[in-house]
mmCIF file of the C-alpha atoms, coordinates in Angstrom:
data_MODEL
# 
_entry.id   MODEL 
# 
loop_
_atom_site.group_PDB 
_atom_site.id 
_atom_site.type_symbol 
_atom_site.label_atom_id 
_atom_site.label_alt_id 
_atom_site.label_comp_id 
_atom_site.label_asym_id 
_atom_site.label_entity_id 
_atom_site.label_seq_id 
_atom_site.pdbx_PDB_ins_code 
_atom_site.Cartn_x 
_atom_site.Cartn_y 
_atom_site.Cartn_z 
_atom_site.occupancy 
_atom_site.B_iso_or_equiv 
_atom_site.pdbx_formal_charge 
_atom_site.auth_seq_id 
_atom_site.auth_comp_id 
_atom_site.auth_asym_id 
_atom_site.auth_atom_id 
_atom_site.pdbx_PDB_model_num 
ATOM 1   C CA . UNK A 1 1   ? -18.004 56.869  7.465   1.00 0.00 ? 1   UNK A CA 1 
ATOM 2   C CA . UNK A 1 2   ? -14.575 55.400  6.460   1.00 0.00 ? 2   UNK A CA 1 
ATOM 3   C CA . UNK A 1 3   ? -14.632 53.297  9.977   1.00 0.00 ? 3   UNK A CA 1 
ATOM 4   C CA . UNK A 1 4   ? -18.322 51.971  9.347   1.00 0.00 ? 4   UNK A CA 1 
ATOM 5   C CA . UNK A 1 5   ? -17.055 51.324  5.407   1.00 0.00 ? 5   UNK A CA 1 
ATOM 6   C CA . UNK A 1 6   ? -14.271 49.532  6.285   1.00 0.00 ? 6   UNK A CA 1 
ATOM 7   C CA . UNK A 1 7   ? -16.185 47.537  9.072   1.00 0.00 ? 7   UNK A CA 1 
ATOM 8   C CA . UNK A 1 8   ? -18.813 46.261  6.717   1.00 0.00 ? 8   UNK A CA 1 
ATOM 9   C CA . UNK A 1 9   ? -16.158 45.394  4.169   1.00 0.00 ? 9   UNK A CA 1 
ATOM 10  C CA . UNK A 1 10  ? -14.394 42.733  6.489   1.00 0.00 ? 10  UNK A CA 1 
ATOM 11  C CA . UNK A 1 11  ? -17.744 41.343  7.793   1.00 0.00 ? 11  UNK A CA 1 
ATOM 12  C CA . UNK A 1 12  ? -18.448 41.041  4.023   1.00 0.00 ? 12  UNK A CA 1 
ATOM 13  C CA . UNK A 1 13  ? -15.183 39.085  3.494   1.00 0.00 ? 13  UNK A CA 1 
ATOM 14  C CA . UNK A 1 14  ? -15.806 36.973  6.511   1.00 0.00 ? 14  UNK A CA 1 
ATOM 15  C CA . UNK A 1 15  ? -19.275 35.913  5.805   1.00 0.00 ? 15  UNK A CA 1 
ATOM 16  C CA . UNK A 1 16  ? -17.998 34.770  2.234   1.00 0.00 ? 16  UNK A CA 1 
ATOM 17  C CA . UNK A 1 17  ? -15.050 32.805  3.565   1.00 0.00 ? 17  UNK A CA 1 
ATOM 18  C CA . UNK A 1 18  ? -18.312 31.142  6.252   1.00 0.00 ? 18  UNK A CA 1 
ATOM 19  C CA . UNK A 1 19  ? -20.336 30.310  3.038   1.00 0.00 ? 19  UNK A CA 1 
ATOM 20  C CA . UNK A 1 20  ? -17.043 28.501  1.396   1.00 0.00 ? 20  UNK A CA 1 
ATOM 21  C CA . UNK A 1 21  ? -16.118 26.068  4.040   1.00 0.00 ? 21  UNK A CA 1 
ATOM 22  C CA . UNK A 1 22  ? -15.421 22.481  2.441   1.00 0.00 ? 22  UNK A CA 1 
ATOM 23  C CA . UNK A 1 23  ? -18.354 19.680  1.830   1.00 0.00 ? 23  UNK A CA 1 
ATOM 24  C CA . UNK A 1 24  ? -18.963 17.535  4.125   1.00 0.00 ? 24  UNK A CA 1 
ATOM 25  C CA . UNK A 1 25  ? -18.559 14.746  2.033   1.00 0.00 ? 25  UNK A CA 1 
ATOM 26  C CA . UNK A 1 26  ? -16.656 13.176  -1.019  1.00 0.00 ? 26  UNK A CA 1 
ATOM 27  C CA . UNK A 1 27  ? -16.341 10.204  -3.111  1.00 0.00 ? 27  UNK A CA 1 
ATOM 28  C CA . UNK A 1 28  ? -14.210 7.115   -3.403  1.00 0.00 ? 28  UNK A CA 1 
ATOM 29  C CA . UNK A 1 29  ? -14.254 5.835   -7.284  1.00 0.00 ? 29  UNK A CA 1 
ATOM 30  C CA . UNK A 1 30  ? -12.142 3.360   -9.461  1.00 0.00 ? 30  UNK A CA 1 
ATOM 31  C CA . UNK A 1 31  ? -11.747 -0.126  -11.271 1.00 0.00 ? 31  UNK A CA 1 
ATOM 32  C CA . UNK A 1 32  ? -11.009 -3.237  -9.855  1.00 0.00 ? 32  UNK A CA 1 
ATOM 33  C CA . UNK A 1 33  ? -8.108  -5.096  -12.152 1.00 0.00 ? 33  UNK A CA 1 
ATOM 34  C CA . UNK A 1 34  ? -6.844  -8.240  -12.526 1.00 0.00 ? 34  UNK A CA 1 
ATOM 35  C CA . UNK A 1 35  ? -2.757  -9.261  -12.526 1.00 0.00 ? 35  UNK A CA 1 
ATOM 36  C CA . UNK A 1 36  ? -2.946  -8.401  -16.184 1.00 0.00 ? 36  UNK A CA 1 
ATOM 37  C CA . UNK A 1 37  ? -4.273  -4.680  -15.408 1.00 0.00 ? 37  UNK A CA 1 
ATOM 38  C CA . UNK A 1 38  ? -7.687  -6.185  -17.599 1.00 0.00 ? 38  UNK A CA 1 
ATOM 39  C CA . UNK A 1 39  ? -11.210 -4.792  -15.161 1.00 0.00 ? 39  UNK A CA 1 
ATOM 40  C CA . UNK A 1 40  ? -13.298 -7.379  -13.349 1.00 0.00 ? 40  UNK A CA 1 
ATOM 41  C CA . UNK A 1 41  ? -16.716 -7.373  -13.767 1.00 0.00 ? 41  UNK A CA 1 
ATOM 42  C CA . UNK A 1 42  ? -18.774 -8.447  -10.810 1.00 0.00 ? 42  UNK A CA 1 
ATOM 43  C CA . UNK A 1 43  ? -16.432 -8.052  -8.049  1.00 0.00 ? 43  UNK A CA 1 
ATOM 44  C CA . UNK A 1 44  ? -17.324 -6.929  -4.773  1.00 0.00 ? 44  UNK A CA 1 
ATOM 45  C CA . UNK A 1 45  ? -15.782 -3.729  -3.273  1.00 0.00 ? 45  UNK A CA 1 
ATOM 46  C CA . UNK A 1 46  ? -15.805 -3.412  0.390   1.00 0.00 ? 46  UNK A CA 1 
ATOM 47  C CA . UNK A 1 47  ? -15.946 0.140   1.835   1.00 0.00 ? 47  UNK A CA 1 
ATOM 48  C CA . UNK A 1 48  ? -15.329 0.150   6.582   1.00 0.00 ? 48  UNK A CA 1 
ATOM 49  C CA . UNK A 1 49  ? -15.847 3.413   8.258   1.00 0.00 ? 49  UNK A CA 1 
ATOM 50  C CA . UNK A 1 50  ? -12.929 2.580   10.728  1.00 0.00 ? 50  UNK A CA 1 
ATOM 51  C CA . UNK A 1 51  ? -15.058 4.904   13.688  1.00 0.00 ? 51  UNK A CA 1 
ATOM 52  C CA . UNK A 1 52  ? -18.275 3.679   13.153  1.00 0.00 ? 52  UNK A CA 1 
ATOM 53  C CA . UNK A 1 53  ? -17.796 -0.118  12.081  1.00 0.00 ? 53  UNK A CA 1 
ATOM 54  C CA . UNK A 1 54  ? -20.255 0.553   9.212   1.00 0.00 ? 54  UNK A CA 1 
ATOM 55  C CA . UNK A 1 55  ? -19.634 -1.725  6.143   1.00 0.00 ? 55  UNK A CA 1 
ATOM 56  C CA . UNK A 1 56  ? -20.853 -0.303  2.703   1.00 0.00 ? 56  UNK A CA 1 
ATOM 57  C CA . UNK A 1 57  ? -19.979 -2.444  -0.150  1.00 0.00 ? 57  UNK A CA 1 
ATOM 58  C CA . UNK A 1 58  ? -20.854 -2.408  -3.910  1.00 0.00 ? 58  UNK A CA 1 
ATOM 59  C CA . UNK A 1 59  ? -20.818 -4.343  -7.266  1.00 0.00 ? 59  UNK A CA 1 
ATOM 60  C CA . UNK A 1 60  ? -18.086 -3.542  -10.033 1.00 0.00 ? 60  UNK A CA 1 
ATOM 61  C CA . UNK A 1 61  ? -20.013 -2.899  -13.039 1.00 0.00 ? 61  UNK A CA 1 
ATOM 62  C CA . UNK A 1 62  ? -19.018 -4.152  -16.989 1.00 0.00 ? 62  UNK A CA 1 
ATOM 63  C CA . UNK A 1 63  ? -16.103 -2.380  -17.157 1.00 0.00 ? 63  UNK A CA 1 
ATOM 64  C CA . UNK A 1 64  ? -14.621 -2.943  -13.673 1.00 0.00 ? 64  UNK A CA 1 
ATOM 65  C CA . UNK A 1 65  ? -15.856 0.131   -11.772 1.00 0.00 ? 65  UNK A CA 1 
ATOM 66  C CA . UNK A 1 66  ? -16.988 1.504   -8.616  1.00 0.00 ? 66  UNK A CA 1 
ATOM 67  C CA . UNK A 1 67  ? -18.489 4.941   -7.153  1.00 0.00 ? 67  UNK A CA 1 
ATOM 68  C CA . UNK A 1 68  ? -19.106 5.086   -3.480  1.00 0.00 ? 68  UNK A CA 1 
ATOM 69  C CA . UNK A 1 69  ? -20.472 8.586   -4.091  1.00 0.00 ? 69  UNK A CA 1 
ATOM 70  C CA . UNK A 1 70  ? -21.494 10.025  -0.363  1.00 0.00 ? 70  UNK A CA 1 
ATOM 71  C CA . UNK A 1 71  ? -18.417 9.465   1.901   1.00 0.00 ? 71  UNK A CA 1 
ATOM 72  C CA . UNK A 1 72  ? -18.220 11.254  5.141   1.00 0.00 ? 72  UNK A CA 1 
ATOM 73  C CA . UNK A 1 73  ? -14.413 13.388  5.042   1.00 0.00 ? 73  UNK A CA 1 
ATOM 74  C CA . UNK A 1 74  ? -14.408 13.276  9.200   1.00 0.00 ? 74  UNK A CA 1 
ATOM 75  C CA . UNK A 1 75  ? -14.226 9.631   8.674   1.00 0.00 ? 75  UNK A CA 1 
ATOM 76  C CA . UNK A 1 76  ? -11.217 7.053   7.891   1.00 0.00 ? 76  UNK A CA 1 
ATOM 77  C CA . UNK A 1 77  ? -11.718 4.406   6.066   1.00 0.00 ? 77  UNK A CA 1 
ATOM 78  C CA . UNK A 1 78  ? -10.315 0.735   4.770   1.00 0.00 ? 78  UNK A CA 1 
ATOM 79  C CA . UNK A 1 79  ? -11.170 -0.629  1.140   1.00 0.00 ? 79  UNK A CA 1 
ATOM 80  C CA . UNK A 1 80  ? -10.618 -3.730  -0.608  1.00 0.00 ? 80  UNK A CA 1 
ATOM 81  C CA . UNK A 1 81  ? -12.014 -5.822  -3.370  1.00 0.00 ? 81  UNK A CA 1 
ATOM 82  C CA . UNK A 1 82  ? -13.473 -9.719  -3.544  1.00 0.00 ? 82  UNK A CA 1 
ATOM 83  C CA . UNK A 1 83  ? -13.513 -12.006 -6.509  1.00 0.00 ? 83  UNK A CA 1 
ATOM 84  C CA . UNK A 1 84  ? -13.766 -15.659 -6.690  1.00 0.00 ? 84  UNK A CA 1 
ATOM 85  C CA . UNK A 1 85  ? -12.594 -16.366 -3.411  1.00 0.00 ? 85  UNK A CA 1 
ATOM 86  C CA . UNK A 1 86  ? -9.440  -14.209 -3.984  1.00 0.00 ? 86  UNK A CA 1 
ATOM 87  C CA . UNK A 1 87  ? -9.104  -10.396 -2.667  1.00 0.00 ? 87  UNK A CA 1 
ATOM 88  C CA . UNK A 1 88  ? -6.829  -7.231  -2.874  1.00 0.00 ? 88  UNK A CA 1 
ATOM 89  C CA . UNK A 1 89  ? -4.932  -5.541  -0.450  1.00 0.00 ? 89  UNK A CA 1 
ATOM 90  C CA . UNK A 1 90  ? -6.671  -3.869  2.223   1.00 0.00 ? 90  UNK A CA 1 
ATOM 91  C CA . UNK A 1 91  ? -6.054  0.109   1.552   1.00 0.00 ? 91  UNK A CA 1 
ATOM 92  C CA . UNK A 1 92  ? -6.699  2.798   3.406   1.00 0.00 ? 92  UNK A CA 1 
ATOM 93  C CA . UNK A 1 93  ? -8.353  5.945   3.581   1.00 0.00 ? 93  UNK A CA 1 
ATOM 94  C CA . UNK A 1 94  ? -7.310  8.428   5.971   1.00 0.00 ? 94  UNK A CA 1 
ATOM 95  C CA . UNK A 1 95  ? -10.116 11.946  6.935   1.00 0.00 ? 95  UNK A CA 1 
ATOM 96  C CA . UNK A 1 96  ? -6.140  14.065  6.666   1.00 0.00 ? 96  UNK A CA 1 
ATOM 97  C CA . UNK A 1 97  ? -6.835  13.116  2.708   1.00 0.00 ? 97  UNK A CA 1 
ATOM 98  C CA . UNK A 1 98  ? -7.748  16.875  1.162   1.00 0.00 ? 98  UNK A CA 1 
ATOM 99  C CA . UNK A 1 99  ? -9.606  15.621  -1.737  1.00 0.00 ? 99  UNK A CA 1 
ATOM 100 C CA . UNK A 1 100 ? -13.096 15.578  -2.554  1.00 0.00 ? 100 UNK A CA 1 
ATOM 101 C CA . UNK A 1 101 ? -12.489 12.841  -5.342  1.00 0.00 ? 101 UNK A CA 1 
ATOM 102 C CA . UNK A 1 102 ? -10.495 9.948   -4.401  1.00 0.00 ? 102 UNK A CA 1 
ATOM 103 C CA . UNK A 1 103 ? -10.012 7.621   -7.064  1.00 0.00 ? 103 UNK A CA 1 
ATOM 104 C CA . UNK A 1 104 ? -7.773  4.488   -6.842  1.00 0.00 ? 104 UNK A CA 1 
ATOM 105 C CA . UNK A 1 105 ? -7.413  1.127   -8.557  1.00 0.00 ? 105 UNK A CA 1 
ATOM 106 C CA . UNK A 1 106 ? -7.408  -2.302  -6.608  1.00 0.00 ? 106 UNK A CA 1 
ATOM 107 C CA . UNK A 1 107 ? -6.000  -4.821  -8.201  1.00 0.00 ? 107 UNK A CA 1 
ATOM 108 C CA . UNK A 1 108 ? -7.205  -8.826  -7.528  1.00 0.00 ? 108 UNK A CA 1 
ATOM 109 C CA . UNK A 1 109 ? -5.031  -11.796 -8.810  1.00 0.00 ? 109 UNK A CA 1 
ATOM 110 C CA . UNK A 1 110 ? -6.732  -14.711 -8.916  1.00 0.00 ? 110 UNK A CA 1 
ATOM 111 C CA . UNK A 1 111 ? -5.675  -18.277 -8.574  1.00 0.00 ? 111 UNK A CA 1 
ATOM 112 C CA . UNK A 1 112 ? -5.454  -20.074 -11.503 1.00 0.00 ? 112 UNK A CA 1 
# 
């Protein structure tokens, strides 16, 4: 009886560890600044899946943000913002990245 307890007990332990395994996907969120660290409104955030050549890409809102909010983790990734003709560095986000949240900041400065 011990045997079959113990037995039961580690399938138990297994099939919970099964049931945890990480989501499949995650998010990618942040402002888009200007040299003086103030948010743009209206600029244009870029989003490549590096395997796949998809291109998602999304408005900044009033206050300078973006949410891409259903981003495969299997996947890399480049991101950079547009504003007026002028653009951020090109960053990159890499499927070794652990979290489920990634949040970042791009920052734009414009020609004046």
């Amino acid at each position: 009886m011990l045997m079959l307890a113990m037995a039961m007990a580690g399938f138990l332990a297994a099939s919970l560890l099964i049931a945890k395994k990480a989501p499949e996907i995650r998010k990618v969120k942040g402002i888009v600044i200007d040299a003086e660290d103030t948010p743009i409104a209206g600029a244009i955030v870029y989003l490549k899946n590096l395997k796949t050549k998809k291109n998602l890409s999304v408005t900044t809102g009033d206050d300078g943000s973006f949410l891409f909010p259903d981003i495969d983790r299997k996947a890399d990734y480049e991101i950079h913002a547009e504003y007026k003709g002028a653009s951020s560095s090109v960053r990159t986000l890499t499927s070794f990245d652990p979290r489920l949240t990634i949040m970042l900041n791009l920052k734009i400065v414009t020609q004046k």
